[in-house]
C-alpha positions in Angstrom: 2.7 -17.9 -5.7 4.1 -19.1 -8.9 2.0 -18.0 -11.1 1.6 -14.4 -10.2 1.3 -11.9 -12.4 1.8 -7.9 -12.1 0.2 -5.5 -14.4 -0.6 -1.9 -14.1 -4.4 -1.5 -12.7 -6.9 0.3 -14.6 -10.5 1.4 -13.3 -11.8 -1.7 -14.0 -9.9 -3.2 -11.1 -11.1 -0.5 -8.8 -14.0 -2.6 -7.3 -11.4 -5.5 -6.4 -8.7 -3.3 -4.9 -11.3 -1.7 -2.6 -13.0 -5.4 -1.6 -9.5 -6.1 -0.9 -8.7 -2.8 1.1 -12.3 -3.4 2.7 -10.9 -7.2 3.8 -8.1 -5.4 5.5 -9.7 -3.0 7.8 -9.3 -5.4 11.0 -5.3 -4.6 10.4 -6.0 -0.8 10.0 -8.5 0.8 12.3 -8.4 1.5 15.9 -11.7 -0.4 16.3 -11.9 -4.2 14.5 -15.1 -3.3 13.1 -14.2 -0.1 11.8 -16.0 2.2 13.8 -14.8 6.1 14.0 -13.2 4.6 10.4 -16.3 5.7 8.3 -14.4 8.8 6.5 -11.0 6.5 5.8 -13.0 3.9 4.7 -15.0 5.7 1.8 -11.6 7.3 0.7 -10.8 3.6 -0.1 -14.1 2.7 -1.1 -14.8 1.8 -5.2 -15.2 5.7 -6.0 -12.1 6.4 -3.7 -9.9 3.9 -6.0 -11.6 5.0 -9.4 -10.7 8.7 -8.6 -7.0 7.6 -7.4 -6.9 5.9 -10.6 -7.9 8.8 -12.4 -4.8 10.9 -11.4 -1.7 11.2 -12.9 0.2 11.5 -9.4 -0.8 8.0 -8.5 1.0 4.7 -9.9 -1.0 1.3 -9.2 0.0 -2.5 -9.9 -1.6 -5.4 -9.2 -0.7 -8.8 -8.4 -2.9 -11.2 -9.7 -3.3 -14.8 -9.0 -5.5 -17.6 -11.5 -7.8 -14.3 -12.5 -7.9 -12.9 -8.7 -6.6 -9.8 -7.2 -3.2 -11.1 -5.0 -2.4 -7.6 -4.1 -2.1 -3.8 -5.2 0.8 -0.9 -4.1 0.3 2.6 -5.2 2.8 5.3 -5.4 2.1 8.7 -5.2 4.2 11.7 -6.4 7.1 9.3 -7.4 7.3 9.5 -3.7 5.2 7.8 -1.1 3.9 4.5 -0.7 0.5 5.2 -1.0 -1.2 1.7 -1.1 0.7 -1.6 0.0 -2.1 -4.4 0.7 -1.8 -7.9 0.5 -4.6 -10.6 0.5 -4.5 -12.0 4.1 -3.8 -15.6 2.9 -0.8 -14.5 1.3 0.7 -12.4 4.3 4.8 -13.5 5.2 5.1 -15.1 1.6 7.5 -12.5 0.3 4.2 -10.6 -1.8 4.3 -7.1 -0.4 8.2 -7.0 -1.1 7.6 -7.8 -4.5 4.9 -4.9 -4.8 7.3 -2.8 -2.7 10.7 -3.2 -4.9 8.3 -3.3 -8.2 6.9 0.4 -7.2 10.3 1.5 -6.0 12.5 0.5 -9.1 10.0 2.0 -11.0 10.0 5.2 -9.3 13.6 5.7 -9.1 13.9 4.6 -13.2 10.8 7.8 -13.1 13.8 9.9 -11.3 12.9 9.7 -7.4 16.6 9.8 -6.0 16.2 6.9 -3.4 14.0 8.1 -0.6 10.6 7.1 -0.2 7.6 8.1 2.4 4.7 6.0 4.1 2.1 6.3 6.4 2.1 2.9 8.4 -0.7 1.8 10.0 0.7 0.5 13.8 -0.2 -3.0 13.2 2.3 -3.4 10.2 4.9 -1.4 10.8 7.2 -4.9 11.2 6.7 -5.4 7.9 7.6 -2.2 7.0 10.5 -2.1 9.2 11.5 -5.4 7.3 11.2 -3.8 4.1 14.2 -1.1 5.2 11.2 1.8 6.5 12.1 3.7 9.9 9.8 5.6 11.8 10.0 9.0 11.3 8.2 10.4 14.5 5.0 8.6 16.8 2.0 7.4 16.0 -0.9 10.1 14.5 -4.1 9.1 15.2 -6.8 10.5 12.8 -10.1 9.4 11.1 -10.4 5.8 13.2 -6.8 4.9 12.4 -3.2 5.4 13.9 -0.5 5.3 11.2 3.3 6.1 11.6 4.8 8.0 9.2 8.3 6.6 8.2 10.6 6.9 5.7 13.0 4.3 3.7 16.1 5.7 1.8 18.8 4.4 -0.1 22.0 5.0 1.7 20.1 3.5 4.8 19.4 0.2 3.8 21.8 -0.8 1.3 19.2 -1.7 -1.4 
């Protein structure tokens, strides 16, 4: 992981970040395959990411790695961690904390005050946990996924 690089994404990339989204679906859904996922999955689809990265309210950086998408995270509204995914061989080598504090710092230089939203799907919220996110009330399931929504502040964590 060396020689990673981070750069904004532009709509060129949007075709990679949903391959990579689409790779990920086994960690997101209810079902493996996707099933009852039909509706999430075309919001994350390659016209789902070129309209994301269309709008001002969203913020996306990629990680790249020899020319190939590593990983993406999105913030929306200065606010919520819209987008945190991580290319499966690179999972528990320190990746999605780097995207994590990269859109973080960012936001809070942009004026969020230290308080930050997200929507974790149930079979990641350890990582989010040890990123400094606490659930904020019980698993909503919608669309052919079951997220948590949780919330990571300042004061809380000490970072």
């Amino acid at each position: 992981m060396d020689n990673l690089t981070f750069r904004p994404a532009t709509p060129e990339d949007a075709p990679a970040i949903a391959a990579l989204i689409m790779a990920l679906m086994p960690f997101l859904t209810q079902h493996p395959s996707g099933k009852g996922a039909e509706q999430f999955m075309a919001s994350v689809g390659i016209d789902g990411q070129r309209r994301y990265l269309a709008q001002e309210r969203y913020r996306y950086h990629v990680a790249m790695e020899d020319g190939l998408l590593a990983g993406i995270v999105a913030m929306r509204d200065n606010a919520h961690l819209f987008h945190l995914f991580v290319s499966e061989s690179l999972h528990g080598k320190g990746l999605g904390r780097r995207l994590w504090e990269l859109a973080r710092d960012e936001a809070i230089a942009l004026g969020n005050p230290g308080s930050f939203t997200v929507n974790a799907a149930v079979r990641v919220m350890a990582m989010y946990r040890h990123l400094g996110f606490v659930p904020e009330g019980e698993p909503v399931a919608h669309d052919g996924i079951v997220d948590v929504p949780m919330r990571w502040t300042q004061q809380l964590t000490g970072t």
